[in-house]
C-alpha positions as CSV (number, residue, x, y, z in Angstrom):
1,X,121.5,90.8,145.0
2,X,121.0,87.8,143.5
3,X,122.6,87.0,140.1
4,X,120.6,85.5,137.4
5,X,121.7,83.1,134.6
6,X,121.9,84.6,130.8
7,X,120.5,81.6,129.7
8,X,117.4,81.4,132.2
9,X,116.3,85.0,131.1
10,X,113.2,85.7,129.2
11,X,115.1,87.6,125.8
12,X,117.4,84.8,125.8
13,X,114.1,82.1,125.7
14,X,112.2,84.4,123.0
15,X,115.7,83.7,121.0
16,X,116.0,79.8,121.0
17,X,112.1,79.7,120.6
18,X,112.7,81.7,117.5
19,X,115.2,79.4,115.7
20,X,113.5,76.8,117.0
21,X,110.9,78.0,115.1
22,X,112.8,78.9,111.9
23,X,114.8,75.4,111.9
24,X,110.9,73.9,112.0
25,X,110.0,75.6,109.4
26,X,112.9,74.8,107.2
27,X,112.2,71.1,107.9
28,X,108.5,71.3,107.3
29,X,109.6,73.3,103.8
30,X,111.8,70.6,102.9
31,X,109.3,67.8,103.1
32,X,106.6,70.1,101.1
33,X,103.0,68.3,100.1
34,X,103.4,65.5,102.8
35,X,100.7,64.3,104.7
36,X,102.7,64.9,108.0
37,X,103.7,68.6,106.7
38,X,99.8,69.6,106.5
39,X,99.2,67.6,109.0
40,X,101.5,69.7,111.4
41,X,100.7,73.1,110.0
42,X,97.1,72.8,109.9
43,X,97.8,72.2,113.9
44,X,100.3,75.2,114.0
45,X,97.9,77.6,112.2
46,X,95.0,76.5,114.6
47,X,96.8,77.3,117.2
48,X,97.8,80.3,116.4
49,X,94.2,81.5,115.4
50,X,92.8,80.6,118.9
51,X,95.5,82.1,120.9
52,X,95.4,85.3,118.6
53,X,91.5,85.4,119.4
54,X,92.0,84.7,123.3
55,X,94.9,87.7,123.4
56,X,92.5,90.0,121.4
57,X,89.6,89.1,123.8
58,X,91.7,89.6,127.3
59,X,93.9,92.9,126.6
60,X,90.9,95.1,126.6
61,X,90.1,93.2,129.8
62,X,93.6,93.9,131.4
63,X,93.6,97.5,130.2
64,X,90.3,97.9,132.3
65,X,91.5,96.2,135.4
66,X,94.6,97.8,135.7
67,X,93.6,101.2,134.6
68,X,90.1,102.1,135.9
69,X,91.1,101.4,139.7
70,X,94.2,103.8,139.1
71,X,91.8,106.4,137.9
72,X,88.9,105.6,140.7
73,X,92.0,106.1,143.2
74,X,93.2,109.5,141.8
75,X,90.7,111.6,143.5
76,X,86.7,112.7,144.0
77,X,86.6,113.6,140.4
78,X,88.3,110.5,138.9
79,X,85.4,108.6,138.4
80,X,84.0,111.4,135.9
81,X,87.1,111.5,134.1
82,X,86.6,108.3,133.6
83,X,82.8,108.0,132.7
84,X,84.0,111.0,130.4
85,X,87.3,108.9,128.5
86,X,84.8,105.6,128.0
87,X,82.3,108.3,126.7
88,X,84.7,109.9,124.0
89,X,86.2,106.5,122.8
90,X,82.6,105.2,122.6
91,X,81.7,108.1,120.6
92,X,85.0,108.1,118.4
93,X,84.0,104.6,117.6
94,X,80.8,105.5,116.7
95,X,81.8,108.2,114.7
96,X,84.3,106.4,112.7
97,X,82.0,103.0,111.9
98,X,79.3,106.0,110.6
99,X,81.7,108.1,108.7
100,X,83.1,104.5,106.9
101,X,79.6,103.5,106.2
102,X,78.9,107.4,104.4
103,X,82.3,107.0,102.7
104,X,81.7,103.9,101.3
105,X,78.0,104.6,100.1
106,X,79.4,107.5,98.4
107,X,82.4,106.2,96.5
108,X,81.1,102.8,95.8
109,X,78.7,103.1,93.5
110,X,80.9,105.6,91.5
111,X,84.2,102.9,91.4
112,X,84.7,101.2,87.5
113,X,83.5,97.3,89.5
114,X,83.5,95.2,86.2
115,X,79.9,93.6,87.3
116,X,80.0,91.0,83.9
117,X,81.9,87.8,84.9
118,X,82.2,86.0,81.9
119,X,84.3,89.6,80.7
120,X,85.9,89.9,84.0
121,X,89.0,88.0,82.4
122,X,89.3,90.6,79.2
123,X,88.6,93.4,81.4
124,X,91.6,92.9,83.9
125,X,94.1,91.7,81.3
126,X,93.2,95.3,79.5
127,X,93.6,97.3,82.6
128,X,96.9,96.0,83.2
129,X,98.3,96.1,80.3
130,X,97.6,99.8,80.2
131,X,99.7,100.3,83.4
132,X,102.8,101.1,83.4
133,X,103.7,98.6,86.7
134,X,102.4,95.0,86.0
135,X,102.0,92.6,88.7
């Protein structure tokens, strides 16, 4: 059996990419409003938009590859089972999206929505004062 290094494994990598991470973010704090800060972080952010909207697009993907063959292979009746699970989450879905839409056209129009800008100001200075938590 062969032995691996501590320092080659994958939790000990997630760790130094971590304080990597903190210690760049401590740097980029302390040179706040530069050119080169923004610069870096609009980059950062970016990044981290487009690989969060790649990762939401593939693990429904994965979750079909890996699980529909296991379910074709479990037997004559698998493939029903599985017409019948795509068929309930479609219709949860479904269901859901319509009972959001009847919620919100019911309580909506019945919520205090201050619909006067110009006393939009007065309005939410009054309402919180009258609470007992402020923001």
């Amino acid at each position: 059996m062969k032995k691996s290094s501590f320092f080659k494994s994958l939790p000990f990598k997630l760790l130094v990419g971590v304080v990597i991470g903190i210690l760049a973010g401590l740097a980029l704090n302390a040179n706040d409003g530069t050119g080169l800060t923004n610069a870096i972080l609009n980059i950062i952010v970016t990044l981290k938009y487009v690989l969060g909207q790649i990762i939401s697009f593939c693990v429904p993907l994965i979750i079909i590859g890996f699980i529909a063959p296991s379910i074709t292979k479990m037997g004559n009746n698998a493939s029903r089972l599985l017409l019948l699970a795509v068929c309930i989450a479609y219709v949860s879905s479904v269901g859901a999206a319509l009972f959001s839409t009847a919620a919100g056209y019911a309580l909506i129009p019945h919520l205090s929505i201050v619909t006067d800008v110009k006393n939009c100001r007065r309005w939410c200075l009054n309402f919180l004062s009258h609470r007992s938590c402020r923001l």
